[in-house]
N, C-alpha and C positions, 0 to 999 in steps of 0.2 A: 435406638437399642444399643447395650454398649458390647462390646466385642466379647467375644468368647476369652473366656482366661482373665479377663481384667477384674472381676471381682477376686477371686483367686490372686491375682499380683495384689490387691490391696490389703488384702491377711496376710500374705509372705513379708509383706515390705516391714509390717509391724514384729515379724517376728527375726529378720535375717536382717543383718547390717548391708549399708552400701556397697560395700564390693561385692557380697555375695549375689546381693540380687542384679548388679551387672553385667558380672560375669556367667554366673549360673542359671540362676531364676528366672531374667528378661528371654533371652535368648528360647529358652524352654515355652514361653508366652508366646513368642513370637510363631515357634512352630505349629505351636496348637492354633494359632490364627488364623496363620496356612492353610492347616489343613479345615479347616470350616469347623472348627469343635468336635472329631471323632473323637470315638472312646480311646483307639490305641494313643493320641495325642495327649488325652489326660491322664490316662494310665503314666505316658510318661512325666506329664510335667510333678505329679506324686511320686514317682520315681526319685526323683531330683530333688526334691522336698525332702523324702527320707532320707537320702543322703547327707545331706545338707545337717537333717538334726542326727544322723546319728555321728557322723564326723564329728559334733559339736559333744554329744553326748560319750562317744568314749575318751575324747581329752577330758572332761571330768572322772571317769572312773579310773582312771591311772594308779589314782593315789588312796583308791580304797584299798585293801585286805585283800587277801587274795582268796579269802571263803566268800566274801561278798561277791567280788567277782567270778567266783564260780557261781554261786547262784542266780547272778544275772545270766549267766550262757547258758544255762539250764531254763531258767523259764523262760528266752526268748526261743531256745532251739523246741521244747515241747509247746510250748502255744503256736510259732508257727507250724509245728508238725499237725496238729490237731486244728489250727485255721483250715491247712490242704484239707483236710480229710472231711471234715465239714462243708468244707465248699462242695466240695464231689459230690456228698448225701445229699445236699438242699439245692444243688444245680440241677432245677428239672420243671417244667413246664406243670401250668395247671390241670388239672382234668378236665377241665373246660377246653382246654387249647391243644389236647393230646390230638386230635385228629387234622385240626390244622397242620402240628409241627408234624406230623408221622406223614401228609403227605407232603409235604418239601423233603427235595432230593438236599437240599445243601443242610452241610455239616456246621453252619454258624449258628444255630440256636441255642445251642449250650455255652456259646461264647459270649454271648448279647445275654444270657440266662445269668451268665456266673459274677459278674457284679451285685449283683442283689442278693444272691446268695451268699456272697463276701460277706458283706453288712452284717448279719445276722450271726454268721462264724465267726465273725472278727470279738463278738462278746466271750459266747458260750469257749471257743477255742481258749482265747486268751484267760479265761478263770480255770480252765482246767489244766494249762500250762503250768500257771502260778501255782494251784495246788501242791501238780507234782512236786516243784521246786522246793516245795515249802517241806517237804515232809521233813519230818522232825527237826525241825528250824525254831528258835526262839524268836517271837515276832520284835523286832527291834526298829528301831526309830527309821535307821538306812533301810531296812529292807521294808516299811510300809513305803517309804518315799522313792525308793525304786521301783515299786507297785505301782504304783502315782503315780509316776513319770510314764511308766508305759503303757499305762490306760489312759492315760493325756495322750499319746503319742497317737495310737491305734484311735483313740477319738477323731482328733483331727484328720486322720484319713479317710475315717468314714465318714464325715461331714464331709468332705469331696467328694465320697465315692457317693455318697446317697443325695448331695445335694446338685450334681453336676454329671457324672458316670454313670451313675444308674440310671436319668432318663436319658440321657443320649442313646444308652446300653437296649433300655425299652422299645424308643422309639425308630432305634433300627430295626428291632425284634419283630415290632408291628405290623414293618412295612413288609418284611421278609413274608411272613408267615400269612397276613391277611390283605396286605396292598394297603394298610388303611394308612396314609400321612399324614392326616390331621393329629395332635399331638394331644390323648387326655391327659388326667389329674396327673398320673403316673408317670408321666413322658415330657411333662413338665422341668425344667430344673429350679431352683431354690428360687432364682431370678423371675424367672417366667410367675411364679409360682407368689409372689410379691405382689406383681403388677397386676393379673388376674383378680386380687383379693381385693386388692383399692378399685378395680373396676366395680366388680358388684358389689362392692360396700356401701355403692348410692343405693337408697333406697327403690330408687326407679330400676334398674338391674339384680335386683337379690330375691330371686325366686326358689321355689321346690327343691330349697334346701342345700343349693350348690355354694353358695357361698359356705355352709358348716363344714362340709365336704373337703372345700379348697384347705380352710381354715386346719381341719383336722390333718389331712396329710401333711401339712406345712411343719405345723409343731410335732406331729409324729415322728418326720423327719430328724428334725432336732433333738427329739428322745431318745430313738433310739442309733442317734451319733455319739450320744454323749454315756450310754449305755453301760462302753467298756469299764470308763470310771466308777459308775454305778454300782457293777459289779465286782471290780476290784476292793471296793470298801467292804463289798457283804463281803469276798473272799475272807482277806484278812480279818475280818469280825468274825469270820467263822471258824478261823484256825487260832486264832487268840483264845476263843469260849470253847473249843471243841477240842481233845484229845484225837479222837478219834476219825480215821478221812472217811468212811464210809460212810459215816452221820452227816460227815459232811457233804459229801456226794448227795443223798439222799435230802437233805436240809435245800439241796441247790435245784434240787430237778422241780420244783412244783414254781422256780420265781422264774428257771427257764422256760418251761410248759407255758406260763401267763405272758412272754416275749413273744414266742412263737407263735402264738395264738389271740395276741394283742387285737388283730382287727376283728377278729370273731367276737373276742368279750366285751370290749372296750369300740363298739362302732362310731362311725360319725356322727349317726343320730340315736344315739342311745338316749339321749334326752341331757347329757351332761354338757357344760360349756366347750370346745373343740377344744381349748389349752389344758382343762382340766381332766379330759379322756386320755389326750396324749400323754402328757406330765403324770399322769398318775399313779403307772406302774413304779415309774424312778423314787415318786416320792414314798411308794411302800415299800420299797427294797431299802432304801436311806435309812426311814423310821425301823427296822429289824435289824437294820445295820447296826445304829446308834443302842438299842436294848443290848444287843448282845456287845458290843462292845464296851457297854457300862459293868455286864454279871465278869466280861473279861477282866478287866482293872479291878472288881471288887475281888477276886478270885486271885489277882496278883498275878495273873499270868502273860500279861503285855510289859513292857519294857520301851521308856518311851528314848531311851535313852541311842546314839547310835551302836 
């Protein structure tokens, strides 16, 4: 089984040059080793990650404008104001598990809770950040490709936090609240979550449906990591085509109702392929993306230019 953090070093290594992952990166691996894979250890090794790119990312904006640059501090400071605020709403136990957690005396459930809750805020927050930012903004070449760049950014976190953090985060949660240590779907990390799927992919092991199961939380994972981008394109496809932010507000709430509510509409066995239940929501936010950003350029109201 290979070490905690090691898949994680082998995405850093592709994206950070040699001194950095000697000096910064390893060392950070190293700790989380340490510690057996706790959440706080991954928290920080994404810590340092973020560091890492964003050190990298304001020596490029140096030499933009300085309205651009104010509109990057503006939608990084309201998307994170509105990430917080979001976590707080969605950090909270199931109804199912309300009486469990209401009899534990310890104050860690909301701690072990608020990773997952991350995930889901890290979308909806960061497009209403951008919004704000945007108001009465000319959509320009720099400012979709600093959209981009931060919903890559915030992507890539959440594919840590949902593929590594969140079942750490769960399956402390578990133990707290029920004693139970065995590790399900959910409590799984992205790894775990691999090697489980090649086991009952023999047909001698793929029974009552667990394999679709594995399958679907797998790629669901990966949908909704890759999410923020997702919706960064409706954004800007929606402020390109729309005058108006309340339309667009409004335009935005029924594709985050269908996130929110992904496991409800879109189940494991709803009868669809597991890649194409998960995948699915992204690729109808893309396709509404790509309409309205067509009637935008027909309208003359995007600007591809920086």
């Amino acid at each position: 089984m290979p070490l905690p953090g090691s898949r994680l070093r082998a995405i850093a290594s592709r994206v950070f040059d040699a001194a950095t992952m000697t000096r910064v990166v390893d060392p950070a691996v190293a700790d989380l080793q340490t510690e057996g894979g706790s959440v706080r250890a991954y928290f920080g090794l994404i810590k340092v990650m973020a560091v890492c790119v964003a050190g990298g990312s304001m020596a490029g904006l140096v030499s933009w404008p300085a309205d651009d640059r104010r509109f990057i501090g503006k939608a990084l400071l309201w998307s994170g104001l509105f990430i917080i605020v979001l976590t707080a709403l969605f950090d909270r136990p199931s109804r199912y598990a309300m009486p469990q957690v209401l009899r534990t005396s310890s104050p860690l459930p909301p701690l072990y809770l608020a990773p997952a809750a991350l995930s889901m805020a890290f979308t909806i927050g960061a497009t209403l950040g951008v919004m704000v930012a945007l108001r009465g903004r000319e959509i320009t070449g720099r400012i979709v490709a600093s959209v981009l760049a931060l919903a890559v950014a915030l992507s890539v976190f959440s594919f840590v936090n949902l593929g590594w953090i969140v079942p750490s985060a769960n399956r402390a949660y578990a133990v707290l609240v029920s004693g139970q240590p065995a590790p399900e779907i959910g409590e799984m990390t992205l790894g775990e979550l691999a090697g489980t799927i090649d086991q009952f992919s023999d047909p001698v092991f793929a029974k009552f449906g667990y394999l679709h199961a594995l399958q679907y939380n797998y790629h669901g994972r990966l949908a909704l990591a890759w999410s923020p981008v997702v919706f960064a394109i409706l954004m800007v496809s929606l402020a390109a085509a729309l005058r108006r932010r309340w339309v667009i507000v409004l335009a935005l709430c029924p594709a985050w109702y269908f996130f929110v509510m992904a496991p409800q509409l879109r189940p494991w066995n709803s009868g669809l392929p597991p890649f194409a239940a998960a995948w699915s929501g992204n690729l109808l936010v893309l396709c509404v993306s790509a309409v309205l950003f067509i009637v935008a350029c027909r309208r003359s109201r995007v600007s591809l230019s920086a």
